[in-house]
PDB file of N, H, CA, C and O in Angstrom:
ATOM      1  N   UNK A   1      53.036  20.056  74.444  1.00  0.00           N
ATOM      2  CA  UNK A   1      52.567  19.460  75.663  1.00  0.00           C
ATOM      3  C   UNK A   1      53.670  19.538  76.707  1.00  0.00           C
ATOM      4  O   UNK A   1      54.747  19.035  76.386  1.00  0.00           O
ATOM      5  N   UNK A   2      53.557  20.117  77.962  1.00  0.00           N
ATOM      6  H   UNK A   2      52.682  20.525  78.223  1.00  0.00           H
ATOM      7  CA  UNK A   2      54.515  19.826  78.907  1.00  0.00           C
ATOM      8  C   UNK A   2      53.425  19.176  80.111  1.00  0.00           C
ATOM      9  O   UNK A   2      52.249  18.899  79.876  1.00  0.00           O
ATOM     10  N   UNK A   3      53.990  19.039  81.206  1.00  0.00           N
ATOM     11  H   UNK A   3      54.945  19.265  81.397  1.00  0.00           H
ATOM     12  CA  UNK A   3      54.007  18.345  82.694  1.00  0.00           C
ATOM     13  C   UNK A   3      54.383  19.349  83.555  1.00  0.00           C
ATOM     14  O   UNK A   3      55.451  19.939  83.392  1.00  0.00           O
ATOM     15  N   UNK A   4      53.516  19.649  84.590  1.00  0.00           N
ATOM     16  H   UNK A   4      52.649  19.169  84.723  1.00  0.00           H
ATOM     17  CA  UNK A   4      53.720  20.609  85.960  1.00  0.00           C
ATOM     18  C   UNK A   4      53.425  19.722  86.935  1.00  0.00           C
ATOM     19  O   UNK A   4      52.304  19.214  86.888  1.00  0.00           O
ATOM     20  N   UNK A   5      54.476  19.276  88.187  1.00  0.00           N
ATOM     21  H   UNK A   5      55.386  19.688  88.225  1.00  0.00           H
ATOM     22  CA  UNK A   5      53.575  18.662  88.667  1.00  0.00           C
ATOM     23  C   UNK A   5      53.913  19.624  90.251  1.00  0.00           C
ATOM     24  O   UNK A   5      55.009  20.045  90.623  1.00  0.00           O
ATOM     25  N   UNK A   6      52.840  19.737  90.811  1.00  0.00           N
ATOM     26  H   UNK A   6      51.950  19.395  90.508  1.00  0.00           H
ATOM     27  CA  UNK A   6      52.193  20.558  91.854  1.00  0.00           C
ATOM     28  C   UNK A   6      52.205  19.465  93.631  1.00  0.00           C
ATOM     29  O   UNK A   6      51.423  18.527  93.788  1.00  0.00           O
ATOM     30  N   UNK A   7      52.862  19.737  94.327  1.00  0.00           N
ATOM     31  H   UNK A   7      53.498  20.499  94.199  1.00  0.00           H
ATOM     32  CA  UNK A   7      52.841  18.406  95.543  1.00  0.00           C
ATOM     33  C   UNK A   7      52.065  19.389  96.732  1.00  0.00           C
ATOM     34  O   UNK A   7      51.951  18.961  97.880  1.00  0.00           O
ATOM     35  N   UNK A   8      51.656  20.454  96.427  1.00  0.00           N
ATOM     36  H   UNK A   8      51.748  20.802  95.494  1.00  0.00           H
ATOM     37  CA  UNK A   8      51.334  21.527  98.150  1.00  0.00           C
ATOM     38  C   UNK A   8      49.886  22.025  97.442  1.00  0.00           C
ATOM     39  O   UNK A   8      49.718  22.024  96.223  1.00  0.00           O
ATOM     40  N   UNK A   9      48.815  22.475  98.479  1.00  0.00           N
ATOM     41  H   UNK A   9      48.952  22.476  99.470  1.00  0.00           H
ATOM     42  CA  UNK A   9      48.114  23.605  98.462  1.00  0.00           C
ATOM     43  C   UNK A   9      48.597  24.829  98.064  1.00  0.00           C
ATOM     44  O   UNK A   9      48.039  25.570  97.254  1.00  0.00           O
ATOM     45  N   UNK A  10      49.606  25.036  98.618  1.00  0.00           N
ATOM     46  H   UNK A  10      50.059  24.434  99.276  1.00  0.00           H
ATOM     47  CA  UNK A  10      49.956  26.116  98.328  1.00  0.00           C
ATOM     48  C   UNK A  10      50.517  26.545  97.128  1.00  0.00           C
ATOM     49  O   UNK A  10      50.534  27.717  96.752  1.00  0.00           O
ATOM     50  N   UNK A  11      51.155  25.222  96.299  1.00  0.00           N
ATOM     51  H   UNK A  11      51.142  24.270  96.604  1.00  0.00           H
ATOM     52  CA  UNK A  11      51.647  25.444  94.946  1.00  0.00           C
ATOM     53  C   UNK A  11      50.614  25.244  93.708  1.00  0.00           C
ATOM     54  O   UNK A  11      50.680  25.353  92.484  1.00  0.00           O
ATOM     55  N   UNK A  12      49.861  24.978  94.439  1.00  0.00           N
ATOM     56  H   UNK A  12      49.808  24.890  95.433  1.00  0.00           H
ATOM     57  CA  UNK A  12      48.478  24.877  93.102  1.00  0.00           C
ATOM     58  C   UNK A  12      47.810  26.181  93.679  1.00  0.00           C
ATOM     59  O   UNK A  12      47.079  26.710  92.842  1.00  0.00           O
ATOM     60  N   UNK A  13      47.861  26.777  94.773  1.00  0.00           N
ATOM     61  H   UNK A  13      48.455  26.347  95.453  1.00  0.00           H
ATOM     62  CA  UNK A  13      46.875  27.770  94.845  1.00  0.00           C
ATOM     63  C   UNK A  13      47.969  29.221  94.396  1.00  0.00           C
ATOM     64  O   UNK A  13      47.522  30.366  94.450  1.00  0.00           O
ATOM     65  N   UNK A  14      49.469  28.913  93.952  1.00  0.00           N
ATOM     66  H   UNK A  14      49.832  27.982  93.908  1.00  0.00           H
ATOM     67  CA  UNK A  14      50.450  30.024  92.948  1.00  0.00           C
ATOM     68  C   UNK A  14      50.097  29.514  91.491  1.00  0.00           C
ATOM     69  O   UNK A  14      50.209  30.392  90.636  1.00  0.00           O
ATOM     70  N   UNK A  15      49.716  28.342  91.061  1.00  0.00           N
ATOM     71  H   UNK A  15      49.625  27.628  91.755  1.00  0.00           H
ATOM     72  CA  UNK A  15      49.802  28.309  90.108  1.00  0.00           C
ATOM     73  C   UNK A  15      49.092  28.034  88.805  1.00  0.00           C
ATOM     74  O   UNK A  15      49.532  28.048  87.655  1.00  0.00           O
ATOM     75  N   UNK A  16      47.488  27.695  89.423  1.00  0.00           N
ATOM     76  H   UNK A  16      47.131  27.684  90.357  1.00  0.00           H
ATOM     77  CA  UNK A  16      46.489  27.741  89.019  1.00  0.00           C
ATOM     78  C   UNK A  16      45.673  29.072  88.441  1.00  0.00           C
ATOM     79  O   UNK A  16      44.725  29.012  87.658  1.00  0.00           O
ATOM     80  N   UNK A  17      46.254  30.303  89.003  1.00  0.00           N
ATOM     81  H   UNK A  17      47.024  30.352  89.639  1.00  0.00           H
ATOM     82  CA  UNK A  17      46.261  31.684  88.638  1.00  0.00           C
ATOM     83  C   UNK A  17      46.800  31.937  87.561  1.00  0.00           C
ATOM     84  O   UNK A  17      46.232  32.369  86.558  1.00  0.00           O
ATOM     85  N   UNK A  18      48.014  31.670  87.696  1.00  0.00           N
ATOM     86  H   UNK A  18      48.475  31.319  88.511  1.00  0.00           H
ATOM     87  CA  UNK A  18      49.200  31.995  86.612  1.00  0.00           C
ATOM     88  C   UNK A  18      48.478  31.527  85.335  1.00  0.00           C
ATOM     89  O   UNK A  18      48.285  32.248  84.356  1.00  0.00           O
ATOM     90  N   UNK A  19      48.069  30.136  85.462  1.00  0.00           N
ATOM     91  H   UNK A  19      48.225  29.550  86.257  1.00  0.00           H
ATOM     92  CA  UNK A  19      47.850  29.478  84.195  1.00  0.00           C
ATOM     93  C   UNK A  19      46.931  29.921  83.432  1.00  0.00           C
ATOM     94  O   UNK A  19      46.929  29.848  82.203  1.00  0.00           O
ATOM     95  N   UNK A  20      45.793  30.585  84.382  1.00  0.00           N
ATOM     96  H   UNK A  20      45.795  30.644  85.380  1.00  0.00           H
ATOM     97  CA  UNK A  20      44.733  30.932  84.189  1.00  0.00           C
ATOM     98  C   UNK A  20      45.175  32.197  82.972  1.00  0.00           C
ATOM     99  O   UNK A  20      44.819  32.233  81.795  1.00  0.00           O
ATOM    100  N   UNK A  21      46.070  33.185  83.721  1.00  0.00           N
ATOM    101  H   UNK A  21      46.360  33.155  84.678  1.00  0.00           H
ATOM    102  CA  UNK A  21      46.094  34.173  83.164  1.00  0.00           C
ATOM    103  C   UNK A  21      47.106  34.142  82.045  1.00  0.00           C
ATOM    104  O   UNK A  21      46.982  34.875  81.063  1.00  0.00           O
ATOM    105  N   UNK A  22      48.316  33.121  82.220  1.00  0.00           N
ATOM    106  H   UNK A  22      48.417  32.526  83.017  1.00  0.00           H
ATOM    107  CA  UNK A  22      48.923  32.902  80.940  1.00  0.00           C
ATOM    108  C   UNK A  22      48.935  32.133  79.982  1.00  0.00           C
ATOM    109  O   UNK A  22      49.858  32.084  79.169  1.00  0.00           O
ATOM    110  N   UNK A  23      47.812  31.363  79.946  1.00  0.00           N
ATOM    111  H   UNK A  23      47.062  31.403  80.607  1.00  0.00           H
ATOM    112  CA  UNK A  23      47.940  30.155  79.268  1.00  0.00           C
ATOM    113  C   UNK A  23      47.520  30.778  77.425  1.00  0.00           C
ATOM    114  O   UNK A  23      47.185  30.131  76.433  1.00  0.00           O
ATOM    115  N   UNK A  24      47.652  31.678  77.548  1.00  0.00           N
ATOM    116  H   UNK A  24      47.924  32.203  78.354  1.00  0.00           H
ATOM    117  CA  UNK A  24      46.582  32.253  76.395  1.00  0.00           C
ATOM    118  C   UNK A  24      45.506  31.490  75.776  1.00  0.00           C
ATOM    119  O   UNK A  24      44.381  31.381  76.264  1.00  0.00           O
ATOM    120  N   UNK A  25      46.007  30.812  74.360  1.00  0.00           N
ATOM    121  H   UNK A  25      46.921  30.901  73.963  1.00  0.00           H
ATOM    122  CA  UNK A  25      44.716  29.989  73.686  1.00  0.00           C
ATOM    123  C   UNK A  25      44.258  28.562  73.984  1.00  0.00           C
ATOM    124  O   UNK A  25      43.188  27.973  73.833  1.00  0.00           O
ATOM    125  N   UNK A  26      46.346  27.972  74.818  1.00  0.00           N
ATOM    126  H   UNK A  26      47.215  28.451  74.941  1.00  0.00           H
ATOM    127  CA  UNK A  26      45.894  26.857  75.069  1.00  0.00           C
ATOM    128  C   UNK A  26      45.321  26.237  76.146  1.00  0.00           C
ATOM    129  O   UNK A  26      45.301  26.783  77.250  1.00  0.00           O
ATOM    130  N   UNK A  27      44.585  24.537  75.828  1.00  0.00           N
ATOM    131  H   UNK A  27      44.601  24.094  74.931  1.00  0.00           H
ATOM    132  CA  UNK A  27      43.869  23.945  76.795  1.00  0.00           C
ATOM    133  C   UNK A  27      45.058  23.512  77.592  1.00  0.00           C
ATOM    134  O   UNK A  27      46.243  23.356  77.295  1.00  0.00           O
ATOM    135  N   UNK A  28      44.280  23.348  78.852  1.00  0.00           N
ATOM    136  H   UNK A  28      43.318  23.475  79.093  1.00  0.00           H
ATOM    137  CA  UNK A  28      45.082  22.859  80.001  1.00  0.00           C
ATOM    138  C   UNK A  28      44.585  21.504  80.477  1.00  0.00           C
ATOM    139  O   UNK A  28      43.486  21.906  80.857  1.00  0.00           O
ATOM    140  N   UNK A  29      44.568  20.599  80.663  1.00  0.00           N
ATOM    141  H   UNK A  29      45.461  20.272  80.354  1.00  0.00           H
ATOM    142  CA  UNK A  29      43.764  19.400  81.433  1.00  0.00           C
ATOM    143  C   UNK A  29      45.078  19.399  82.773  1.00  0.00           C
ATOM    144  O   UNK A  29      46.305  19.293  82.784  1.00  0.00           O
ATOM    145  N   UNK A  30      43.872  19.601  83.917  1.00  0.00           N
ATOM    146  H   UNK A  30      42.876  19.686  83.908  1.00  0.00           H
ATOM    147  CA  UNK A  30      44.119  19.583  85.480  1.00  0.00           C
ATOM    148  C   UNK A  30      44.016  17.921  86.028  1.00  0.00           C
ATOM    149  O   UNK A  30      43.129  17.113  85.753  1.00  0.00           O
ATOM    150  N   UNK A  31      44.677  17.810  86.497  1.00  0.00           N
ATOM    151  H   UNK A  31      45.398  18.467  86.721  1.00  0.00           H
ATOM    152  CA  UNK A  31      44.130  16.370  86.972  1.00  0.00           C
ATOM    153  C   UNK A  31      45.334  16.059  88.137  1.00  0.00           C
ATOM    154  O   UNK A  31      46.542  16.189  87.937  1.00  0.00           O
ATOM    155  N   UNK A  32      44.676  15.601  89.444  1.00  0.00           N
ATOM    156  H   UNK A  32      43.696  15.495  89.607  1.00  0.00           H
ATOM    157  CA  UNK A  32      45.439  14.617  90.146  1.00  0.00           C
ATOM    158  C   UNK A  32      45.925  13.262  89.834  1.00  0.00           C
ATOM    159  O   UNK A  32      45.389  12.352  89.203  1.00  0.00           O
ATOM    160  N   UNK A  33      47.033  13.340  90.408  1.00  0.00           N
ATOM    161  H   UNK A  33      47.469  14.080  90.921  1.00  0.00           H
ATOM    162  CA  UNK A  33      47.701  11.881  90.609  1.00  0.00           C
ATOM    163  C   UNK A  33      47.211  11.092  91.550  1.00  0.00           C
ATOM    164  O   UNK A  33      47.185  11.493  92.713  1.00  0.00           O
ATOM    165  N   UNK A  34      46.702   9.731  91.179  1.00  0.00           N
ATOM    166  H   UNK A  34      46.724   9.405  90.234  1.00  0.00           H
ATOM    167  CA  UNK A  34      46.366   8.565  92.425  1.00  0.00           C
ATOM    168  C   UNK A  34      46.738   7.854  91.359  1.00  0.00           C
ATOM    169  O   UNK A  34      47.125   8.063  90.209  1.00  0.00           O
ATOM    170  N   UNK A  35      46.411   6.553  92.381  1.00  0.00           N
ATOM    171  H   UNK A  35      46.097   6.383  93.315  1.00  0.00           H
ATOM    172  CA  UNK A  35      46.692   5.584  91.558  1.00  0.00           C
ATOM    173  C   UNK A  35      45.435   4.464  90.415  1.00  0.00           C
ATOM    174  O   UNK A  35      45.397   3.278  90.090  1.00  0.00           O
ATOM    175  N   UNK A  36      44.676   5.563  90.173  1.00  0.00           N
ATOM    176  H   UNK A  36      44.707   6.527  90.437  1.00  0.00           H
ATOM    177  CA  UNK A  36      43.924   5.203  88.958  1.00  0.00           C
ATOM    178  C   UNK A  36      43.998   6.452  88.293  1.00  0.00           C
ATOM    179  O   UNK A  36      43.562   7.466  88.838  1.00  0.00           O
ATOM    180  N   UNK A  37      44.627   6.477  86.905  1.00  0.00           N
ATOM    181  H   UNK A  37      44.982   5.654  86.463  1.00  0.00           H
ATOM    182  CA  UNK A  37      45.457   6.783  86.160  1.00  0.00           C
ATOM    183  C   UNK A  37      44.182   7.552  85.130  1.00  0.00           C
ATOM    184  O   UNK A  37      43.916   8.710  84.809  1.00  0.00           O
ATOM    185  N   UNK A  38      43.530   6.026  84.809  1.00  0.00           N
ATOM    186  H   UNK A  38      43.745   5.085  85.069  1.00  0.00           H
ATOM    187  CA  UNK A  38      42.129   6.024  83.622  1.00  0.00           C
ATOM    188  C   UNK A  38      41.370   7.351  84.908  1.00  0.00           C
ATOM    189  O   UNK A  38      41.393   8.570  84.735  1.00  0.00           O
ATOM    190  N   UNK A  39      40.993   6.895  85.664  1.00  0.00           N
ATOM    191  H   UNK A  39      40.974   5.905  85.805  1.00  0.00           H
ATOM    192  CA  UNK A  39      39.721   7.443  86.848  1.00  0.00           C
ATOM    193  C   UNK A  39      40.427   9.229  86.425  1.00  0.00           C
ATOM    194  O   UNK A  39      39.795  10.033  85.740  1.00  0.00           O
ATOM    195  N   UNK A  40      41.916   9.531  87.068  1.00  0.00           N
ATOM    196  H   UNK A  40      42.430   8.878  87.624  1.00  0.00           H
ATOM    197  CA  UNK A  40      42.689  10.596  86.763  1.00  0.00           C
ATOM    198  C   UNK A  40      42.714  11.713  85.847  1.00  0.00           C
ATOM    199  O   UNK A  40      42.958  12.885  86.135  1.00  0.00           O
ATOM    200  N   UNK A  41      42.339  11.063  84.318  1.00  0.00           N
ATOM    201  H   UNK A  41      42.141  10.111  84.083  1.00  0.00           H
ATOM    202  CA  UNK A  41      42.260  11.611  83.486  1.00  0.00           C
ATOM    203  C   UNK A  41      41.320  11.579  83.139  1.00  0.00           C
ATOM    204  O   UNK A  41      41.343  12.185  82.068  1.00  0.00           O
ATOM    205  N   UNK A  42      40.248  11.198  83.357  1.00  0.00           N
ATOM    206  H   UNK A  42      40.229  10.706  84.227  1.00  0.00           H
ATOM    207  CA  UNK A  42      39.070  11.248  82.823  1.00  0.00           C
ATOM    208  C   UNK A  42      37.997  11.875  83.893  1.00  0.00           C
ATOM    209  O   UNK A  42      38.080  13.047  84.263  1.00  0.00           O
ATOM    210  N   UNK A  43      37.211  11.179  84.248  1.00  0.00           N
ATOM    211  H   UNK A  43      37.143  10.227  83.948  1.00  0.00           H
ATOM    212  CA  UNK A  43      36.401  11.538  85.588  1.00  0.00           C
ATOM    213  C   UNK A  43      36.870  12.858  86.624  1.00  0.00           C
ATOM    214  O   UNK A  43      36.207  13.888  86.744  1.00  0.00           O
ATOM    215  N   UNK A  44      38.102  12.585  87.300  1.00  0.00           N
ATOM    216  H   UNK A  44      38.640  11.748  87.202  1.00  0.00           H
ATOM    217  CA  UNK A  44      38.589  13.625  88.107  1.00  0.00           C
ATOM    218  C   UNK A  44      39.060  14.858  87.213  1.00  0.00           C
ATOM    219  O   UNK A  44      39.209  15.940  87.783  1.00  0.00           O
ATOM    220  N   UNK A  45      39.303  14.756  85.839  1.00  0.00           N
ATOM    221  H   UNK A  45      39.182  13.878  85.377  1.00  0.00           H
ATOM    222  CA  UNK A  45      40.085  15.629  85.571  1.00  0.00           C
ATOM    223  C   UNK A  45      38.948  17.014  85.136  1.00  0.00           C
ATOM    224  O   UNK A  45      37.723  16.982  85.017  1.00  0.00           O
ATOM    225  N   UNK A  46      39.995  18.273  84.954  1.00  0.00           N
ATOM    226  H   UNK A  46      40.990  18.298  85.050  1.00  0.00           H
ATOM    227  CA  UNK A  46      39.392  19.450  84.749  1.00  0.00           C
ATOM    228  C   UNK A  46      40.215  20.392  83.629  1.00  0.00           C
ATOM    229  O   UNK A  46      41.383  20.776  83.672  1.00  0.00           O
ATOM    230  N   UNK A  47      38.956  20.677  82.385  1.00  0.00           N
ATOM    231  H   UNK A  47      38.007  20.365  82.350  1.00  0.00           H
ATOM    232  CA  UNK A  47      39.635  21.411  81.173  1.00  0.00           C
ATOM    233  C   UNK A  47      39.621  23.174  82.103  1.00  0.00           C
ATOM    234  O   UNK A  47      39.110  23.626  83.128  1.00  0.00           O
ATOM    235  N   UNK A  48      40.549  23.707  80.940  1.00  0.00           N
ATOM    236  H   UNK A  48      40.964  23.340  80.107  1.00  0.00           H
ATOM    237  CA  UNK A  48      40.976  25.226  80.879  1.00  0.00           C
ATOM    238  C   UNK A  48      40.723  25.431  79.909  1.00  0.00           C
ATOM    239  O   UNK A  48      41.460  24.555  79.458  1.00  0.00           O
ATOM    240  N   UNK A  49      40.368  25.775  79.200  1.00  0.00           N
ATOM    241  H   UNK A  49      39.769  26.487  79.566  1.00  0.00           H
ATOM    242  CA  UNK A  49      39.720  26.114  77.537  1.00  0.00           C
ATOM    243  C   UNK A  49      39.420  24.855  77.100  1.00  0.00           C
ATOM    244  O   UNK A  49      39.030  23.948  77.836  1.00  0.00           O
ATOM    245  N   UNK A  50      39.628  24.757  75.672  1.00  0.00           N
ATOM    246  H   UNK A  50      39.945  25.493  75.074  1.00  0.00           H
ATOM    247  CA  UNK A  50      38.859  24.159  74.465  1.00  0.00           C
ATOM    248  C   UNK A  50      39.070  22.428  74.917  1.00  0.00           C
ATOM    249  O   UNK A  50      40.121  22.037  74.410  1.00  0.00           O
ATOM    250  N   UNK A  51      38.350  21.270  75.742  1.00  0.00           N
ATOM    251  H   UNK A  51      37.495  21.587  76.153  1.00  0.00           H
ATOM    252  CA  UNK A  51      38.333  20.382  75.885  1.00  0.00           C
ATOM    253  C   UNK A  51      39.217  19.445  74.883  1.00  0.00           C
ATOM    254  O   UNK A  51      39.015  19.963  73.785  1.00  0.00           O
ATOM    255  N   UNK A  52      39.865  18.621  74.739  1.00  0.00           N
ATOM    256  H   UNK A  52      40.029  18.200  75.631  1.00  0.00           H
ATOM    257  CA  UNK A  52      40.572  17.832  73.551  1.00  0.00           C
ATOM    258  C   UNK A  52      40.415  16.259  73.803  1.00  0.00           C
ATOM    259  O   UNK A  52      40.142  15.730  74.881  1.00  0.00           O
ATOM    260  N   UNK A  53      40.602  15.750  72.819  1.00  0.00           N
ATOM    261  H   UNK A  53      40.825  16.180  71.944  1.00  0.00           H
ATOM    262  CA  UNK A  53      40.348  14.267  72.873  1.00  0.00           C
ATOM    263  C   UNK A  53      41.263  13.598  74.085  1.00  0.00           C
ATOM    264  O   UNK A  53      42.123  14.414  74.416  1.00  0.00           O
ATOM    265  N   UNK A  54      41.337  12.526  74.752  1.00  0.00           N
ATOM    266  H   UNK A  54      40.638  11.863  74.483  1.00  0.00           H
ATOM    267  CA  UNK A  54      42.152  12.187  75.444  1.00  0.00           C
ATOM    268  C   UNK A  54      42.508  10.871  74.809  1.00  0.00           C
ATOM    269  O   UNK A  54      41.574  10.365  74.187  1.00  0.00           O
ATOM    270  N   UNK A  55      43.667  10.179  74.818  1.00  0.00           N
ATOM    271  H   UNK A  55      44.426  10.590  75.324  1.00  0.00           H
ATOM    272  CA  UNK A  55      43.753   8.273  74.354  1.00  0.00           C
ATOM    273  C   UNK A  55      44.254   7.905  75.785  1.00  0.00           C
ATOM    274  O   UNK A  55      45.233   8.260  76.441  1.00  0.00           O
ATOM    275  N   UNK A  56      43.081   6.953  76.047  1.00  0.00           N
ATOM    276  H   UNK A  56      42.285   6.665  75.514  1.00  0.00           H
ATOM    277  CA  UNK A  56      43.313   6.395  77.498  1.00  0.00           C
ATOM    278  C   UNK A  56      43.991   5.156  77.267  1.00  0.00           C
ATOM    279  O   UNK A  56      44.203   4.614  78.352  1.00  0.00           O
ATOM    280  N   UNK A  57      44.310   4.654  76.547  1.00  0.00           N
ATOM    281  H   UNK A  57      44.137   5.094  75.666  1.00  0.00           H
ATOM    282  CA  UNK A  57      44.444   3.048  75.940  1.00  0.00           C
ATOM    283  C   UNK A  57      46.108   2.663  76.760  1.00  0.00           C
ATOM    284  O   UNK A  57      46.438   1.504  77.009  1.00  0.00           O
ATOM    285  N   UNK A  58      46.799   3.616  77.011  1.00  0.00           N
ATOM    286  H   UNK A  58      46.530   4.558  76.808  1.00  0.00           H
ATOM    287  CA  UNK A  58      47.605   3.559  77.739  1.00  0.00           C
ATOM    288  C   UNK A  58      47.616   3.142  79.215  1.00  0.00           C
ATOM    289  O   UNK A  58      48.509   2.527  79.796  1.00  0.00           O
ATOM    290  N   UNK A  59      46.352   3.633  79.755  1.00  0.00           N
ATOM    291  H   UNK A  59      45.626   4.133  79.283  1.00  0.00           H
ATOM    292  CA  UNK A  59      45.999   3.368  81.148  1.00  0.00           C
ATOM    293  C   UNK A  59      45.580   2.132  81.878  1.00  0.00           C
ATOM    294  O   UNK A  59      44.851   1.496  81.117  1.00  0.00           O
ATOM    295  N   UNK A  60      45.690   1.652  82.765  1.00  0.00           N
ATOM    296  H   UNK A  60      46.283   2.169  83.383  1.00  0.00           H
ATOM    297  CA  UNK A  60      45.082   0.127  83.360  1.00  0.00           C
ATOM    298  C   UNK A  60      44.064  -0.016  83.916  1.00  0.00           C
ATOM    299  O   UNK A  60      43.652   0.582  84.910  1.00  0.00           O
ATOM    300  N   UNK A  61      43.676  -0.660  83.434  1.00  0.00           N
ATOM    301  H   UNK A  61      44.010  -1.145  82.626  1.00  0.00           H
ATOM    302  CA  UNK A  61      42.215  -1.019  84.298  1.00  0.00           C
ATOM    303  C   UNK A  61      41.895  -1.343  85.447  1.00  0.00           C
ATOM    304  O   UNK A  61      42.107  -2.496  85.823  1.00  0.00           O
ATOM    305  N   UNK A  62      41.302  -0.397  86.288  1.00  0.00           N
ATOM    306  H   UNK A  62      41.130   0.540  85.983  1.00  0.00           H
ATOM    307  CA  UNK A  62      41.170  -0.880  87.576  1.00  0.00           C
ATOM    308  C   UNK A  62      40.183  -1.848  87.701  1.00  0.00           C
ATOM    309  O   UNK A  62      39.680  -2.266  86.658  1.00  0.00           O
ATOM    310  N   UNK A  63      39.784  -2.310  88.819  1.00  0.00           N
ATOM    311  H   UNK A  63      40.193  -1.971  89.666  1.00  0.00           H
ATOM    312  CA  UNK A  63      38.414  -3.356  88.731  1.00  0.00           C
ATOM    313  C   UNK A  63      37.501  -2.313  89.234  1.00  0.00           C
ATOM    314  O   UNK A  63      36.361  -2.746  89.071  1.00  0.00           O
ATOM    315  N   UNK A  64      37.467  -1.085  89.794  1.00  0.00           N
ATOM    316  H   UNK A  64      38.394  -0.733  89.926  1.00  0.00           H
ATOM    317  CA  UNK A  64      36.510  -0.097  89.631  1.00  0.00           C
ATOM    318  C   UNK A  64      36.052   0.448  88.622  1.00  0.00           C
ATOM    319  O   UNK A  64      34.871   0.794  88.632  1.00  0.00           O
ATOM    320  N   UNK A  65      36.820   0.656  87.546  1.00  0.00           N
ATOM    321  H   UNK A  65      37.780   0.375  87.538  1.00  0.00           H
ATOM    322  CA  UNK A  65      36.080   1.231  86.032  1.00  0.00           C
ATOM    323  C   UNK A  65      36.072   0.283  85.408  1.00  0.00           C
ATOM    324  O   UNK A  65      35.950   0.807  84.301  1.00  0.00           O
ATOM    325  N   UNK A  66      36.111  -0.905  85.190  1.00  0.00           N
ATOM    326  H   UNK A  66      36.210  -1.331  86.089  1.00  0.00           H
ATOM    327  CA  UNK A  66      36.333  -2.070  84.380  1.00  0.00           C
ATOM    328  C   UNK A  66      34.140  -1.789  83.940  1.00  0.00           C
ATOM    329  O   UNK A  66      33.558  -2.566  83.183  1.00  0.00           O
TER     330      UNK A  66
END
Protein backbone atom coordinates (compact mmCIF):
# COMPACT_ATOMS: atom_id res chain seq x y z
CA UNK A 1 0.00 0.00 0.00
CA UNK A 2 1.46 3.46 -0.62
CA UNK A 3 -0.13 7.23 -0.63
CA UNK A 4 0.06 9.74 -3.72
CA UNK A 5 -1.23 12.69 -2.85
CA UNK A 6 -2.16 14.94 -5.98
CA UNK A 7 -2.96 19.06 -4.95
CA UNK A 8 -3.43 20.45 -9.03
CA UNK A 9 -5.55 19.49 -12.09
CA UNK A 10 -2.86 19.25 -13.64
CA UNK A 11 -1.13 16.63 -11.44
CA UNK A 12 -3.96 14.24 -11.48
CA UNK A 13 -4.50 14.84 -15.13
CA UNK A 14 -0.09 13.42 -15.32
CA UNK A 15 -0.97 10.97 -13.17
CA UNK A 16 -4.04 9.26 -13.49
CA UNK A 17 -2.61 7.96 -16.95
CA UNK A 18 0.45 6.70 -15.60
CA UNK A 19 -1.44 4.65 -13.10
CA UNK A 20 -3.68 3.56 -15.48
CA UNK A 21 -1.00 2.20 -17.57
CA UNK A 22 1.36 1.08 -14.79
CA UNK A 23 -0.40 -0.13 -12.19
CA UNK A 24 -0.38 -3.64 -13.66
CA UNK A 25 -2.60 -6.15 -11.48
CA UNK A 26 -2.99 -3.85 -8.71
CA UNK A 27 -6.23 -2.07 -7.35
CA UNK A 28 -6.02 1.50 -6.93
CA UNK A 29 -8.80 3.30 -4.74
CA UNK A 30 -8.97 7.16 -6.00
CA UNK A 31 -10.46 9.29 -3.59
CA UNK A 32 -10.42 13.00 -2.53
CA UNK A 33 -9.54 14.60 0.54
CA UNK A 34 -12.33 16.73 2.48
CA UNK A 35 -13.11 16.66 5.50
CA UNK A 36 -15.41 13.61 5.66
CA UNK A 37 -12.99 11.00 5.63
CA UNK A 38 -15.96 7.96 5.91
CA UNK A 39 -18.02 10.09 2.84
CA UNK A 40 -14.05 10.03 1.10
CA UNK A 41 -13.57 6.61 1.03
CA UNK A 42 -16.52 5.28 0.45
CA UNK A 43 -19.20 7.17 -1.57
CA UNK A 44 -16.74 9.62 -3.42
CA UNK A 45 -14.22 7.14 -3.92
CA UNK A 46 -13.20 5.34 -7.30
CA UNK A 47 -11.69 1.59 -7.89
CA UNK A 48 -8.91 0.79 -10.72
CA UNK A 49 -9.22 -2.87 -10.94
CA UNK A 50 -10.35 -5.54 -8.58
CA UNK A 51 -12.54 -3.49 -5.83
CA UNK A 52 -11.21 -4.57 -2.09
CA UNK A 53 -12.75 -4.46 1.21
CA UNK A 54 -12.32 -1.13 2.91
CA UNK A 55 -12.29 -0.89 7.27
CA UNK A 56 -13.88 2.39 7.83
CA UNK A 57 -13.98 1.94 11.67
CA UNK A 58 -11.17 4.30 11.77
CA UNK A 59 -13.17 7.16 10.36
CA UNK A 60 -15.61 9.75 12.25
CA UNK A 61 -18.80 10.19 11.99
CA UNK A 62 -20.15 13.00 10.52
CA UNK A 63 -23.80 13.96 11.41
CA UNK A 64 -24.34 13.62 7.58
CA UNK A 65 -23.69 9.82 7.34
CA UNK A 66 -24.56 9.06 10.86
Amino acid sequence: MFEVNIFTPEQFGAFIPWLVINRGPLSALIHPNTDDELRDHTQRATWMGQPLPVSTKMFKKTAETL
